[in-house]
N, C-alpha and C positions, 0 to 999 in steps of 0.2 A: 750624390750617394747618400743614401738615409741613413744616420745613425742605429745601429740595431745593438752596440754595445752596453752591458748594463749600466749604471752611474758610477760603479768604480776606475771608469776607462779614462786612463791618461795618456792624451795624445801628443807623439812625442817627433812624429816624421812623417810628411806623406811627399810620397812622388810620382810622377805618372809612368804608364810604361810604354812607350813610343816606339825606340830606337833600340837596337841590340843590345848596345852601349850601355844602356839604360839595365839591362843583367850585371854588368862589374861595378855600377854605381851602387846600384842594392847590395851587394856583394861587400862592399867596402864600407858603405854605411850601416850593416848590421854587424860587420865587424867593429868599428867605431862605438856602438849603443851598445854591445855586449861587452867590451872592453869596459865600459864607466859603470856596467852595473855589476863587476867584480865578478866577471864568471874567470875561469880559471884556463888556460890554455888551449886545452883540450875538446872543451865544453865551447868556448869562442871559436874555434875551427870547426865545428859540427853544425853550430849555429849560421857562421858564412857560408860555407859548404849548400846547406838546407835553403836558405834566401833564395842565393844563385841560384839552385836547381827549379824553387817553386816559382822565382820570376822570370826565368827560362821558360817553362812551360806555357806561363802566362803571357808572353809576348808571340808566343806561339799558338795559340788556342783562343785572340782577342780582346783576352782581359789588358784594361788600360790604366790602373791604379795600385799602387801599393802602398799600406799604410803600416808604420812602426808604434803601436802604441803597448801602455804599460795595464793591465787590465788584473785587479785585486795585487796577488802573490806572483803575477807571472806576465814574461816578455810574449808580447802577441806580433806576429805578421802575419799579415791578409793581404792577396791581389784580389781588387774587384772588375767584374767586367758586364757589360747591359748586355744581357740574355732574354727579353721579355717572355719570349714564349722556349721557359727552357724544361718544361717540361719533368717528369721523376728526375729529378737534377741530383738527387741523393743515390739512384741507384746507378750514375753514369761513371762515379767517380766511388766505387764498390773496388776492393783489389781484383775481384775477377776481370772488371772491364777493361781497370788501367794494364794489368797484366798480357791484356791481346793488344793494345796498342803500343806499337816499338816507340813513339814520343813520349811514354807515357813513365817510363820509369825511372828517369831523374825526378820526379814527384813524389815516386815510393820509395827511394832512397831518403828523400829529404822528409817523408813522414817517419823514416824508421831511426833517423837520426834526431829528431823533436820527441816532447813527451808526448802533445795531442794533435789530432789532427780533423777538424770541422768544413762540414757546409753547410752556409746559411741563406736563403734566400730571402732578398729585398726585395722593393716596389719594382723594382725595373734590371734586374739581374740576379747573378750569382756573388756567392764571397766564398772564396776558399780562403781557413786560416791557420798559421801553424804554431803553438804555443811550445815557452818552453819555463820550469819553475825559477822565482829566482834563486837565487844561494844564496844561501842565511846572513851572508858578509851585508849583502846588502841593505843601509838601513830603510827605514819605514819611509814608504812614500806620501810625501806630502809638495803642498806647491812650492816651496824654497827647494828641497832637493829636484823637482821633475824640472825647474826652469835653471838650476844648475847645468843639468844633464844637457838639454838646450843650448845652454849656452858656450856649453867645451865644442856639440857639435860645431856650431858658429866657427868656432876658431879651429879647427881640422878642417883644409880644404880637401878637398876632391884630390884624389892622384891619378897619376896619367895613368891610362889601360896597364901600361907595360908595368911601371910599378906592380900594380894588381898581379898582375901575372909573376912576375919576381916574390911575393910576398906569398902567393897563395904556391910558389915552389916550395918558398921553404917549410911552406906548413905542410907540405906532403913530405917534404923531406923529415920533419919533426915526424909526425903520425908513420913514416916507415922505422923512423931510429926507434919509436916505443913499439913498434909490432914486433922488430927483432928482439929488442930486450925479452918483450913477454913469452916470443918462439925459443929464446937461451934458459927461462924459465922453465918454461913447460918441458923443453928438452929433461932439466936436471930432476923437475921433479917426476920425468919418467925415465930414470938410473934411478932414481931414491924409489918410487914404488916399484921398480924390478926386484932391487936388493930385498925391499921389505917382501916381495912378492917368495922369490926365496927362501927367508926367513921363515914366512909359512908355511913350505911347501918342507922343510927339514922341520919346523915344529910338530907337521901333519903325521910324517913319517915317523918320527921318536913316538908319539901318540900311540900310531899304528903297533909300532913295536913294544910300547907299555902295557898295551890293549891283549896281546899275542901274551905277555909274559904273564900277566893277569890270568888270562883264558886256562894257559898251561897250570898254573898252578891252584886253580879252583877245580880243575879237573883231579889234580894231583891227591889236592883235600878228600872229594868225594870218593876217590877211588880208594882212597885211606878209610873214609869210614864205612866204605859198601865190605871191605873186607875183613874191618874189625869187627863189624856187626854180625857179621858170616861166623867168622874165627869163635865169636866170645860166646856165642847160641847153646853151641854142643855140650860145654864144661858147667857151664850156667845152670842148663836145665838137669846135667847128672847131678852140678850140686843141690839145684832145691832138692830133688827125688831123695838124694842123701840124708838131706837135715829134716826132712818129713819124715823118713824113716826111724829116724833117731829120736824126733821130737815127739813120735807115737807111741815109742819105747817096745819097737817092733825087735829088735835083736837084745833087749835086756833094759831093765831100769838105768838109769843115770841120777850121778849121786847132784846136788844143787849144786857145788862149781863145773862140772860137766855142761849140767845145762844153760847156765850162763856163757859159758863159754862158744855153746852152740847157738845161742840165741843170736852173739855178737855175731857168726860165724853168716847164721840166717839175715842178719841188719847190711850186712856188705856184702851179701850176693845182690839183696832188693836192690840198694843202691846202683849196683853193677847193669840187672836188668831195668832198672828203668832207664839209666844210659842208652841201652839197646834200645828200648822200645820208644825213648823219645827220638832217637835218630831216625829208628824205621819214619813213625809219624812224620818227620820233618821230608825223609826220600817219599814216600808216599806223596806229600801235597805239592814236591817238585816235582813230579814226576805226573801228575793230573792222574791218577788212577785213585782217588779219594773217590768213594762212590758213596753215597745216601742212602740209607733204607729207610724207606720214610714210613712211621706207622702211626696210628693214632691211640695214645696215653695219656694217665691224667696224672697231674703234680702228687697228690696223694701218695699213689703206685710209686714212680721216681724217689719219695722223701723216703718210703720205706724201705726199697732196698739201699739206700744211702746211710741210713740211719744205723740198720744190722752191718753193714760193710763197715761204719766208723765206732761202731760200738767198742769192739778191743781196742782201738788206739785212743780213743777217748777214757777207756777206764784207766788206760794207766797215767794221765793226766788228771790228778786230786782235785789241782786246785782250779780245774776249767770244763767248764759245765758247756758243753755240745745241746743246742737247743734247736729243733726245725718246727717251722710253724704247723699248729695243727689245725687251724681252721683255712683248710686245702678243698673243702669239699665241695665250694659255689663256683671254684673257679674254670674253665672252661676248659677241653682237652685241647694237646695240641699236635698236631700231623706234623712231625717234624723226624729226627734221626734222635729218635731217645738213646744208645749209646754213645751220641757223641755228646749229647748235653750233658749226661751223665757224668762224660769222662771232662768236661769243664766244670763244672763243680765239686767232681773230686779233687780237681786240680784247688781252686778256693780253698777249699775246708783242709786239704793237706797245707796249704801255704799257711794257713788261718792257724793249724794246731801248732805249727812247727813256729810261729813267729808269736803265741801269745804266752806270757809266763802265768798270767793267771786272773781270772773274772769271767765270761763270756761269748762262746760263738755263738751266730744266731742265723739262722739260716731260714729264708721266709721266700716267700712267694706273690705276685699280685698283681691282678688287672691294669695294666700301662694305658690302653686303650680299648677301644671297642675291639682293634686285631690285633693286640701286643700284651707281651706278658714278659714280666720283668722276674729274674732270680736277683736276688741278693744273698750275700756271705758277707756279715759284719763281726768284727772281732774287738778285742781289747787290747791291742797287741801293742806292739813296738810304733808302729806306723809306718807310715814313707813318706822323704820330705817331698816338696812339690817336685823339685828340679829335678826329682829321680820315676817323677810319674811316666814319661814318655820311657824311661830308660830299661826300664825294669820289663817290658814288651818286644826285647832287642834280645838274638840270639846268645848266649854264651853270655849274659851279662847280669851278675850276681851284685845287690846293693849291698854296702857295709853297715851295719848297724854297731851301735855305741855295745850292744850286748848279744851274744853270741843266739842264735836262734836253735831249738830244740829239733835240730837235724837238717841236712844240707839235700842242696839240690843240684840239677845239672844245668842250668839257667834256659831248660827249655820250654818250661811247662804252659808259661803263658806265654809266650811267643805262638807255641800251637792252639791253646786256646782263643786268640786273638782271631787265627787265620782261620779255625774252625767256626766260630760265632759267624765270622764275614762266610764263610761256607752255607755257613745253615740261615742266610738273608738275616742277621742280626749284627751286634755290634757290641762290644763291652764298656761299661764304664767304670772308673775309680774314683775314690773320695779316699782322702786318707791324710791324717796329721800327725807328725812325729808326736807319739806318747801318749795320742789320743784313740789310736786304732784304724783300723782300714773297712771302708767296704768294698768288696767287690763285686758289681753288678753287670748280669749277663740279660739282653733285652733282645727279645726272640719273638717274630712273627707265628700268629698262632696258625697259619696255614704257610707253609713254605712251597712256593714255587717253583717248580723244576730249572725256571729261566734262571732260576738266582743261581742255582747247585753248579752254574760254568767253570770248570775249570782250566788254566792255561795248561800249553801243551808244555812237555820240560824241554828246557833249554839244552841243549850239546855239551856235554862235560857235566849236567847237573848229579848230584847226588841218586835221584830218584831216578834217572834215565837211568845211570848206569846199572842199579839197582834190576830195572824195569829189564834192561838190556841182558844182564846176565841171569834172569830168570832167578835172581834169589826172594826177592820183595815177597813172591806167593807163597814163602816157605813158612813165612810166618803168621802166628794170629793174628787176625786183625782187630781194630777197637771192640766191633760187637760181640767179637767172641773172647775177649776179655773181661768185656762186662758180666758175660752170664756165667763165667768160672767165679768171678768176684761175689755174684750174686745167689752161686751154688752154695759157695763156701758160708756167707752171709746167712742165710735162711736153713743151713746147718748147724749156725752159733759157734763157727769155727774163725781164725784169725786166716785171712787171705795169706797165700804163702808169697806171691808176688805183688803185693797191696801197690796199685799204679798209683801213685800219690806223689805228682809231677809237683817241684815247688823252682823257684829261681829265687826267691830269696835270702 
């Protein structure tokens, strides 16, 4: 037989394979050589196991040699047998082949019990071989330890058949005592995942029933503010027509504590209807009935009716000078819903008056891109710290400031401007530093898309459904036709009697 092993092969047993006999003797001698190389019980019964079955087959199929050697990190056995003309020998011993023949499968037992499993053809045969690694216990092979190894063989004689037989009992008796164990295992740990299995299924259900109480009571909300908003309309709008009456001096003069008194009287209905009409807005965008009118304007046109709509609320602030840029006139037009941008910058400039005590608003315009156009609203106000940047874009949620701001809001105004900018394919951003002032910057495609204008359908129990649902939503004005009452009044040099001047902070 030609050596075909590389130079790390340490040979450590060979014997021929003749006689039946000749299967309990390999059998017994690879239990011997596994035992000294510290394989572990379990691993020595798989490895005897594997021998016998592959020198089985080999005393069955011709092969007349089998050889025990130590090759790198790992225990090798190989039977060899002279096959001269053995033809695709690699595709004979394929598991399809061994599969169809009924001799064939104590071989694929014994490959599936080793780590590798080889065919190598020599000068004048075949080598089937079956490797398996050693265990790290064992140390570094060298010639003092491999002629050790040798030498215990020496002094282990051979034991009778029957022996064999009594020994490789109790090894099946061992390997059934550890299957039970492992079957009392698996048992427990399938009662432990039932119980946990359960546990789930009552975690699932409180869920379900959180989920239900949730449901009910956001419906409960909307149904609160579809009917406040209903309720508060009718009184609202007799009291503007009221204080309009009065403030024209249409049934008689009023003496100066009169009209103060009226004025405050006029400051707390506005506050009242912007409540209203930021709720509509809010029922409107859950409710997907937010529609676009999309027209083509130019920044210009927009600053100036901004400018006459913030004129009165800017004269009665001395000490803060309202400034929009005037060189608007290179800048490009833009196809977009001009009264919603509108009513987002109103929203700015009211946040901007209400939060600066005194120096500067600045309200400007400018080319972002070849298709983008940025609005800014910069102030000298109070500021806002970082951590209240995301916050302040969140329904109902008012930031505190060290100094009271010059009039209050209903914490919705930029919440709906946020959803509006993503409405009209744009997006907002802020820069702002406690004490140093805020901007706020709205950046807007100068051709809007219809694809962007999608809105979601409303949810079951939302605000705007229910709205939508009881036919109240159409009752009222909507954004455009707000603006051009803002913008009537405006270009009359009159004070809006319902100035929309959405603020949250």
């Amino acid at each position: 037989m030609k050596d075909t092993i590389s130079s790390l092969c340490w040979p450590i047993f060979t014997m021929d394979i003749r006689y039946e006999q000749d299967v309990v003797q390999a059998r017994q001698r690879a239990r011997q050589i596994a035992s000294h190389l510290h394989y572990d019980l379990q691993e020595l019964t798989r490895i005897a196991t594997a021998v016998s079955e592959l020198v089985r087959y080999a005393y069955k199929n011709g092969f007349t040699q089998a050889s025990f050697t130590l090759v790198e990190k790992k225990f090798r056995v190989a039977v060899w047998g002279a096959f001269p003309d053995h033809g695709d020998m690699r595709a004979k011993w394929t598991d399809k082949n061994l599969s169809n023949d009924a001799r064939s499968l104590g071989l694929i037992g014994a490959r599936k019990l080793m780590d590798e499993f080889s065919v190598a053809p020599l000068d004048d045969g075949v080598e089937l071989a079956l490797t398996k690694t050693l265990p790290l216990t064992f140390p570094i092979i060298t010639t003092e330890t491999l002629e050790d190894l040798r030498q215990k063989l020496e002094v282990n004689r051979m034991q009778d058949p029957y022996d064999e037989i009594k020994q490789q009992n109790r090894e099946l008796m061992f390997a059934l005592n550890a299957l039970k164990n492992q079957q009392l295992e698996l048992e427990q740990l399938n009662r432990e995942l039932a119980e946990t299995n359960q546990g789930v299924l009552a975690l699932y259900a409180e869920l379900e029933d959180k989920a239900l109480s949730l449901q009910k009571a956001s419906e409960a909300k909307s149904l609160f503010f579809s009917n406040m908003t209903h309720e508060f309309r009718t009184p609202l709008n007799s009291a503007t027509s009221l204080i309009r009456m009065l403030l024209e001096r249409q049934d008689g003069e009023l003496s100066k504590e009169q009209e103060r008194q009226v004025v405050y009287i006029q400051k707390a209905v506005e506050d009242l209807s912007q409540m209203v009409n930021d709720l509509l807005d809010t029922a409107r965008l859950e409710s997907g009935k937010v529609g676009l009118r999309l027209t083509s304007f130019r920044v210009e046109e927009l600053f100036a009716a901004l400018r006459g709509m913030f004129r009165p609320l800017a004269s009665e602030r001395s000490h803060v000078n309202l400034v929009f840029f005037e060189d608007t006139a290179d800048l490009p037009s833009l196809m977009s819903d001009e009264s919603k941008v509108s009513q987002i910058l109103r929203n700015f400039i009211s946040n901007a008056l209400k939060n600066t005590e005194a120096g500067e608003i600045r309200v400007s315009a400018e080319a972002l891109a070849p298709d983008q156009l940025i609005f800014s609203v910069s102030d000298t106000g109070f500021g806002i710290a970082a951590e209240d940047h995301g916050r302040i874009f969140e329904e109902f949620v008012q930031v505190e400031t060290t100094r009271p701001p010059f009039g209050h809001g209903t914490g919705l105004g930029l919440p709906l401007c946020k959803r509006f900018a993503s409405l009209l394919g744009g997006h907002i951003q802020l820069k702002s530093t406690p004490g140093q002032g805020s901007t706020f910057s709205l950046i807007l495609p100068l051709v809007h898309h219809e694809k962007q204008s999608n809105v979601m359908e409303p949810s079951p129990g939302s605000l705007g459904a229910i709205l939508s649902r009881d036919g109240m939503s159409e009752t009222f004005p909507s954004s455009s036709s707000q603006f051009l009452i803002d913008s009537t009044y405006a270009m009359r040099g009159l004070e809006t009697p319902l100035a929309r001047t959405h603020d949250v902070r």
